[in-house]
C-alpha positions in Angstrom: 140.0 86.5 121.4 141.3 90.4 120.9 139.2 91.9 117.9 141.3 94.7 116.6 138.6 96.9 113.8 140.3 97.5 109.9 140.6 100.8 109.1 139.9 100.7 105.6 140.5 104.5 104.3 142.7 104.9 101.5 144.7 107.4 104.0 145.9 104.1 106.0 147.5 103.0 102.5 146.3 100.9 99.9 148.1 98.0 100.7 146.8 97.5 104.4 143.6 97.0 101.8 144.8 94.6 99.2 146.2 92.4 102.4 142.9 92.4 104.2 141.2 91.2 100.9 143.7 88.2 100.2 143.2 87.7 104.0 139.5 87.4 103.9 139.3 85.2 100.4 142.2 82.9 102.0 140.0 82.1 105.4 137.1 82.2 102.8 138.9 79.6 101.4 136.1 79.5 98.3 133.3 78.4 100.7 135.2 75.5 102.2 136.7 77.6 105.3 135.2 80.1 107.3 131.9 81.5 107.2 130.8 84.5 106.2 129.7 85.4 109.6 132.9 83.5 111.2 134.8 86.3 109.3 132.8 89.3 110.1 133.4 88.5 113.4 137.4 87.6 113.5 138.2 90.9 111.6 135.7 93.1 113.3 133.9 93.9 110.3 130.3 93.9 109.1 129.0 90.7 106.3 128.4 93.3 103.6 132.0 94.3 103.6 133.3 90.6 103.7 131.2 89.9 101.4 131.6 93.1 98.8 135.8 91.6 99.0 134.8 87.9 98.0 132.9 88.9 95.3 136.2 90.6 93.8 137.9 88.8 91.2 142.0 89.6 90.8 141.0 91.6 87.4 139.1 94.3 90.0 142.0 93.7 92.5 144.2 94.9 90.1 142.3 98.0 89.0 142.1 98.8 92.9 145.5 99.1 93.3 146.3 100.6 89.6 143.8 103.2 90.3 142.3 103.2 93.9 140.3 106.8 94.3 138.7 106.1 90.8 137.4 102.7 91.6 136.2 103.7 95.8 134.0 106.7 93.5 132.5 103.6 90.9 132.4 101.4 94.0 129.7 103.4 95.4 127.5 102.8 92.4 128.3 98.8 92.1 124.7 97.9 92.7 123.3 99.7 90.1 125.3 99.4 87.3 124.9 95.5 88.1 121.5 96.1 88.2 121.4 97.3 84.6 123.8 94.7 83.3 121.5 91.9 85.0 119.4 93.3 82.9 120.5 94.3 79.7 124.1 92.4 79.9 125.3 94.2 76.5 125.0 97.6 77.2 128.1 99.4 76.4 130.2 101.2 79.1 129.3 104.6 77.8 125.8 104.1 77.7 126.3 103.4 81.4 128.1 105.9 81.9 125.3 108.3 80.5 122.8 106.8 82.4 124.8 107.1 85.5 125.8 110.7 84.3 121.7 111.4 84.6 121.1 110.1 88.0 123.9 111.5 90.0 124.9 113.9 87.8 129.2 115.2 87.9 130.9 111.8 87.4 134.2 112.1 89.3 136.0 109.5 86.3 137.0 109.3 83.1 135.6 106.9 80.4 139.0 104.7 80.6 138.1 104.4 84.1 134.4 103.1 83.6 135.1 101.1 81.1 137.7 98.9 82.6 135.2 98.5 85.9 132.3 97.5 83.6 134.4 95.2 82.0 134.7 93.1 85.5 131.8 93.3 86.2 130.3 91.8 82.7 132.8 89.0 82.9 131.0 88.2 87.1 127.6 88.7 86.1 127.5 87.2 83.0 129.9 83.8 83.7 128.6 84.0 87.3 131.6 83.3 89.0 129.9 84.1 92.8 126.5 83.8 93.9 124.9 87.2 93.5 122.0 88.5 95.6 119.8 90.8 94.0 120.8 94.3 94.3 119.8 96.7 96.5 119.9 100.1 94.7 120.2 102.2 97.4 122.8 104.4 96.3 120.9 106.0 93.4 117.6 108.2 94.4 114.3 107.4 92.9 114.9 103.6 91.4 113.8 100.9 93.8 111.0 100.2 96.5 111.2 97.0 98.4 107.8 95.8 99.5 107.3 93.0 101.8 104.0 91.7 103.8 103.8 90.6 107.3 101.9 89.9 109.9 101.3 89.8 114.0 99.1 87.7 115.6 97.3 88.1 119.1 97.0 91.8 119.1 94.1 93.5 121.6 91.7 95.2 119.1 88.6 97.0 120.7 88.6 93.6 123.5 89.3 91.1 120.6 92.4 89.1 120.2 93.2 90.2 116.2 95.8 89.4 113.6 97.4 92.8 111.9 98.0 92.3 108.6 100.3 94.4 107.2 102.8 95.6 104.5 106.4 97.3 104.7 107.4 99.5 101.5 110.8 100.9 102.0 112.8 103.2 99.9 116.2 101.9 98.7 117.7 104.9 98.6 116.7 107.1 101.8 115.0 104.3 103.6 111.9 106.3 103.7 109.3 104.1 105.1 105.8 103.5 105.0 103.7 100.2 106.7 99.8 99.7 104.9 97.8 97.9 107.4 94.5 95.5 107.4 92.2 93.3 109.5 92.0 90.7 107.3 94.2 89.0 105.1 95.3 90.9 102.0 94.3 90.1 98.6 94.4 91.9 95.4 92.3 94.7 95.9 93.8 96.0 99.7 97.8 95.0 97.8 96.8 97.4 95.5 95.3 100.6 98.3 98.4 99.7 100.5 100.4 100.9 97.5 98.3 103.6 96.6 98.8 105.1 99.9 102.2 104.1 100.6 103.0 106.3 97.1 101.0 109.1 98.3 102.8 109.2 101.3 105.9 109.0 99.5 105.0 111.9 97.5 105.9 110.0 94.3 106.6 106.4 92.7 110.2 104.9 92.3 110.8 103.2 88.9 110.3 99.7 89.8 109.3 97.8 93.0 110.9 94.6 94.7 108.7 91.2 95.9 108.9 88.0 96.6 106.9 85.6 94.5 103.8 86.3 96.5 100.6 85.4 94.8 99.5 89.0 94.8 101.8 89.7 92.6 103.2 86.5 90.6 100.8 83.7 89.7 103.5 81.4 88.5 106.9 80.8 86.9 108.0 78.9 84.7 112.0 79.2 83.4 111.8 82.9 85.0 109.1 84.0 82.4 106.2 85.4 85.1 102.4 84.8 84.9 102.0 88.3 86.8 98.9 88.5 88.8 96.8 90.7 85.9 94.9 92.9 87.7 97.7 94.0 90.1 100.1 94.2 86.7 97.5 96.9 85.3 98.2 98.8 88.7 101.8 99.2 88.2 101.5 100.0 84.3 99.1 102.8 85.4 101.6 103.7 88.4 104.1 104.0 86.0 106.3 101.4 87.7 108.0 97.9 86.8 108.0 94.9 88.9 110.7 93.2 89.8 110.4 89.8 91.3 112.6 88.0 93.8 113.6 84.3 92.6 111.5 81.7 93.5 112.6 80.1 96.9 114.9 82.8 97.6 114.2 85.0 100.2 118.3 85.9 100.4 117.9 87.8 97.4 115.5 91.0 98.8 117.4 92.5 101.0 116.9 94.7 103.4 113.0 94.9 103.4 112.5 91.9 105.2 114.5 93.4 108.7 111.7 96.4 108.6 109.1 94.4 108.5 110.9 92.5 112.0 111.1 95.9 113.3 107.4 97.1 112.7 106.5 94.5 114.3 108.7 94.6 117.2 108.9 98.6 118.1 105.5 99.4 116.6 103.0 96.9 117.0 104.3 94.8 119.4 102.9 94.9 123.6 100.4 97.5 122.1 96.3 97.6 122.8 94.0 99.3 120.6 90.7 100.3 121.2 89.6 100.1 117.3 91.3 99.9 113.6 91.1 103.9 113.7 93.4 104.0 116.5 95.7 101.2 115.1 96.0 103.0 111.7 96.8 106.8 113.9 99.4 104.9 116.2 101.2 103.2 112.8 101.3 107.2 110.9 102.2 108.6 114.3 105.4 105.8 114.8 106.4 106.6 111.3 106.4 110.0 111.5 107.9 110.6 114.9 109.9 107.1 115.0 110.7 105.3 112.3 111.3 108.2 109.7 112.7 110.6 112.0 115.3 108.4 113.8 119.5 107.9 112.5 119.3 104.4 110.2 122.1 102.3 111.2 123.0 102.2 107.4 123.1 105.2 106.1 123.9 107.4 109.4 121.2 109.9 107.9 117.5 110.7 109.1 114.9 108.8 106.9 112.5 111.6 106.1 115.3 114.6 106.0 117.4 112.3 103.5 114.6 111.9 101.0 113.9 115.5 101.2 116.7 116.7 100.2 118.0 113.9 98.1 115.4 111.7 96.9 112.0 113.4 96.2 113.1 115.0 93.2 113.9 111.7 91.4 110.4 110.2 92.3 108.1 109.7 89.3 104.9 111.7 89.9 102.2 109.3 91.3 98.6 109.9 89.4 96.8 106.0 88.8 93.5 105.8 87.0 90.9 106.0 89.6 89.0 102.6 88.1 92.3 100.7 88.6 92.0 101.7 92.5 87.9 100.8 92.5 86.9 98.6 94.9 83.9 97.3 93.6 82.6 93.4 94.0 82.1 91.0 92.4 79.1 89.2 91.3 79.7 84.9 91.4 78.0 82.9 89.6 78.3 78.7 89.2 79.2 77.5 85.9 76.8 74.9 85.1 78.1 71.6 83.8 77.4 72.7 79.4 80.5 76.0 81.0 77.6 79.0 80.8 76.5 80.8 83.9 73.5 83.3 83.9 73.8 87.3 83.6 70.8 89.3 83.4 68.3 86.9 81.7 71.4 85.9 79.4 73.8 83.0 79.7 77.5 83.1 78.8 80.4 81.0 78.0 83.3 80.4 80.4 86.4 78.0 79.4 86.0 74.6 80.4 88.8 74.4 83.2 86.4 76.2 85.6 83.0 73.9 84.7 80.7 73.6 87.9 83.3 76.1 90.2 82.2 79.0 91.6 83.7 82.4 89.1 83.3 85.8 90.0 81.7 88.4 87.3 81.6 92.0 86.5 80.3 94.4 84.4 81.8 97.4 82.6 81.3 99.8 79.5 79.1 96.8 78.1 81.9 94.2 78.6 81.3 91.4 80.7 84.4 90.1 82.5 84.7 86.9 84.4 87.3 86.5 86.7 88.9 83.5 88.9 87.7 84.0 92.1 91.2 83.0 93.7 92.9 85.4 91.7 90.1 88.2 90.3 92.1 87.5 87.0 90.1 87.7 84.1 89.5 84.2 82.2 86.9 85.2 79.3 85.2 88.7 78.2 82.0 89.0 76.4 79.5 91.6 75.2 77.0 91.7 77.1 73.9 90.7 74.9 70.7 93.1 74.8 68.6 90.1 73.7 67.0 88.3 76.7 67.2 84.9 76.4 70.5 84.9 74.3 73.4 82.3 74.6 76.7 83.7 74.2 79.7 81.3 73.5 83.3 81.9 72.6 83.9 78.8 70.5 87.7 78.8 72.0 86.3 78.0 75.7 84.9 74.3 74.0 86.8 73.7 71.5 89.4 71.0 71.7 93.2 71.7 73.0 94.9 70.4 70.1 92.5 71.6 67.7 93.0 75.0 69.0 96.6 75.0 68.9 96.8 73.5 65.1 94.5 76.6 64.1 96.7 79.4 65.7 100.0 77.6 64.2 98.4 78.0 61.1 97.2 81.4 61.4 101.0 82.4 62.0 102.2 80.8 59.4 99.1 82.6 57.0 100.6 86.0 58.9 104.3 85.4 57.9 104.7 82.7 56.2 105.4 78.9 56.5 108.8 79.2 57.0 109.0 81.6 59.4 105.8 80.2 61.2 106.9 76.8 61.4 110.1 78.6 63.0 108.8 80.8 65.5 106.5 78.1 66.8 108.9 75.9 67.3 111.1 78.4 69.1 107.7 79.2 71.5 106.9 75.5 72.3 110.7 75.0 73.1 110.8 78.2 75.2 107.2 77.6 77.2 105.9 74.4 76.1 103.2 74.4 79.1 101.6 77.5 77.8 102.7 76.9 74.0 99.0 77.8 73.2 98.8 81.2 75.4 102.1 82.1 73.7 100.4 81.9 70.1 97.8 83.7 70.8 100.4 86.1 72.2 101.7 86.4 69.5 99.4 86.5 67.1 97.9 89.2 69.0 101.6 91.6 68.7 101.5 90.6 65.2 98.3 92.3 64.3 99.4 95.4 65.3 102.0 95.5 62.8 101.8 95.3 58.6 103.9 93.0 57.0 107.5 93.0 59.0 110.8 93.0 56.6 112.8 89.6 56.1 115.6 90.4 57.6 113.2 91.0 61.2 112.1 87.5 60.6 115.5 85.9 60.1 116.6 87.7 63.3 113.9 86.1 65.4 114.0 82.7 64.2 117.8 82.3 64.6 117.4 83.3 68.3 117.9 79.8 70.7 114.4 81.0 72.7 111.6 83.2 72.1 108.5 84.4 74.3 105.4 86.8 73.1 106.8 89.2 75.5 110.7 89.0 74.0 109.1 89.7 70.1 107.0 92.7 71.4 110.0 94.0 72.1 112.6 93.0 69.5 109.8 94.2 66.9 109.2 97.6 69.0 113.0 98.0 69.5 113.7 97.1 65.7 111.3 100.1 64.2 112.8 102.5 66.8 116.6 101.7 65.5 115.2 101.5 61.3 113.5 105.0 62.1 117.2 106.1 63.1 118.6 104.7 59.8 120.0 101.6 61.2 119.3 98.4 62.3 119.6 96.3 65.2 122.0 94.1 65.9 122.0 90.8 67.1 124.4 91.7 70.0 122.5 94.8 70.4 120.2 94.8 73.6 116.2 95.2 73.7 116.1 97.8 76.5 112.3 98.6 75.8 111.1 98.7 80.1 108.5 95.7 79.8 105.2 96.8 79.1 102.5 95.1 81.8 99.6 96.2 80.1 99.9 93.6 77.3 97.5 91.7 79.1 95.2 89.4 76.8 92.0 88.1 78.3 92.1 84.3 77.4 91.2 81.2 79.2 94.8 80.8 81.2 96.3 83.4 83.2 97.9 85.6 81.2 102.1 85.6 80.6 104.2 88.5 81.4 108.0 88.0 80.7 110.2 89.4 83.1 114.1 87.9 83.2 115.6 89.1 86.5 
């Protein structure tokens, strides 16, 4: 069959366009015709173009046609501004605008125009009229990293058959690339130096980073409120980044990433012998900097390394972690013994019940004694360390029963701010998490303290809401004094855009929660 391309330059005219788009919805046939693929390949052009024109709903179509040169210019930003309204689905057109205005600087539109595109795209992210896979924000320097792990098996290392480990970090914008490597399979601790040096490499850290629910960095979820692995959580806070998590079971939603890592393994690692781990890690730094940096990307038609030169590294965040965030230093294990108390320098010490005769690892630090899950290095329950020898230290919490527990921190909330308003929020947490009602509670009792008494009209806010995390009334609290400090307050339509803060992290006997609606 004859294959003649579509030319689809505004020169051609802008109707050749608006046929080719009913043409591909009408073989599209809303999922019941051809395939995406099918189409790409019958018209001659690439799946992201098919699929940009089926995601276009006749309210875009028209705008196309009513103003074509203004809407190819917004066109180019798509991703992100969807990104934001994913996010933060009330934000007014001219607050996008602005924050477009400071990423890209000159906007080549007027207000009218953005307003009328943001308005389409509201009404397909928020009624969800297509199946959207999560953005790629590649056409706006210095936001997004995609990171994703991988490995190749069978490689000749110093006369041993090995198994590379390895992880891709790629730069949305300028595809700058950069591939962290071990010998052994990566927890925690190596996740963590594989980003350190991919961001020193960089030169800089982007403002959030994108992954697949791997362990390393997402424990659980539960109604797309994340138990974020805590240790690699305190990483990003002190990178100065936010993490962004793909959907669970979802691996359409990443993007591009996952292709690097096919070709890391297929143009460098692949058919190659090494005579040791030095040599490995020389080869990988000489393939990026002479292969994979330096060639044309398909995409973007643009050298990797040049690209973010000129276009990218001025937008990165600068890169400066605490150095005890990066320490690699063990940790001691201990077995709980069946009464939950393990020994510590002539001392013993409580540890919640969950873990009773299981193997925990411990550390010390500024007088603190941490113990962690060993399968995680999260940190289940913190003590002083005792100067007495001989001394038993117990947290009452680690023994004391479930329900109990849970009927004391209801009624410290409602002692905090009131019955009513107690009762309410409770209700609204056990409704919104009920598997880790209690770990909510103490959440929030815990942002509670750092406040005095909060104004009635807060407090009827919160409990009219339909859901409620710890996480969400951090945030509606912090974004409520920011807005009554300006002489106004926030409205219920108004959205939280506080950047969530990973360094709430309390120590308590389950993983910790970390909301994060993506």
């Amino acid at each position: 069959m004859c294959r003649h391309p579509i030319n689809f330059k505004l020169g051609d005219g802008a109707l050749k366009e608006w046929t080719v788009i009913h043409k591909i919805k009408a073989m599209h046939s809303k999922g019941s015709g051809l395939s995406i693929r099918a189409i790409s390949r019958e018209l001659n052009i690439s799946r992201n173009t098919v699929k940009k024109y089926l995601q276009l709903d006749e309210q875009e179509i028209s705008m196309m046609q009513a103003d074509p040169s203004r809407y190819k210019w917004l066109d180019n930003y798509r991703d992100y501004l969807i990104n934001l309204l994913k996010e933060y689905p009330k934000l007014s057109a001219v607050k996008l605008m602005r924050r477009l205005k400071n990423k890209v600087g000159t906007l080549q539109v007027s207000e009218r125009s953005v307003r009328r595109y943001v308005q389409a795209l509201k009404q397909q992210v928020t009624v969800g009229q297509f199946r959207y896979y999560e953005p790629i924000i590649e056409t706006v320097p210095g936001v997004q990293c995609q990171v994703d792990p991988g490995e190749l098996r069978q490689v000749l290392i110093n006369g041993k058959l090995q198994t590379i480990h390895f992880v891709v970090f790629v730069l949305s914008y300028s595809r700058l690339m950069y591939v962290g490597l071990s010998l052994q399979p990566i927890n925690t601790q190596s996740f963590i130096q594989m980003h350190d040096e991919a961001f020193r490499y960089f030169g800089g850290v982007t403002e959030e980073c994108v992954y697949d629910q791997t362990k390393l960095v997402v424990l659980h979820e539960q109604y797309r409120e994340l138990t974020l692995n805590q240790r690699f959580a305190q990483y990003a806070t002190t990178a100065n980044f936010r993490i962004r998590a793909c959907e669970g079971f979802d691996p359409e939603s990443k993007g591009k990433v996952e292709a690097d890592v096919k070709y890391v393994k297929q143009d460098c690692l692949y058919g190659e012998v090494f005579s040791s781990e030095t040599q490995l890690r020389e080869h990988t730094l000489h393939w990026l900097n002479n292969v994979a940096n330096v060639r044309e990307h398909g995409t973007t038609k643009q050298q990797p390394q040049s690209h973010y030169d000129q276009l990218e590294r001025p937008h990165m965040i600068h890169y400066q972690p605490k150095l005890d965030v990066l320490s690699d230093a063990p940790l001691a294990t201990r077995k709980v013994d069946k009464t939950g108390l393990i020994s510590w320098l002539s001392s013993k010490y409580s540890v919640p019940m969950q873990w009773q005769k299981n193997r925990i690892g411990v550390s010390e630090s500024n007088s603190s004694l941490f113990i962690h899950d060993l399968a995680t290095a999260e940190v289940i329950a913190e003590h002083k360390v005792s100067l007495e020898k001989g001394a038993i230290v117990k947290n009452r919490d680690h023994y004391r029963d479930k329900a109990q527990a849970i009927e004391t921190l209801e009624l410290q909330l409602q002692e905090r701010i009131g019955e009513a308003a107690g009762v309410a929020i409770a209700a609204l947490l056990k409704v919104t998490m009920p598997s880790y009602y209690k770990d909510q509670l103490r959440g929030v009792l815990e942002v509670l303290g750092k406040y005095n008494e909060l104004p009635e009209a807060l407090l009827s806010h919160l409990t009219e809401r339909d859901t409620l995390t710890a996480t969400q009334l951090r945030e509606h609290i912090e974004a409520w004094m920011r807005t009554e400090s300006r002489g106004r307050l926030l409205s219920s339509d108004e959205p939280v855009s506080t950047p969530i803060d990973l360094s709430m992290c309390q120590r308590v006997s389950q993983p910790n929660l970390q909301g994060a609606l993506l």
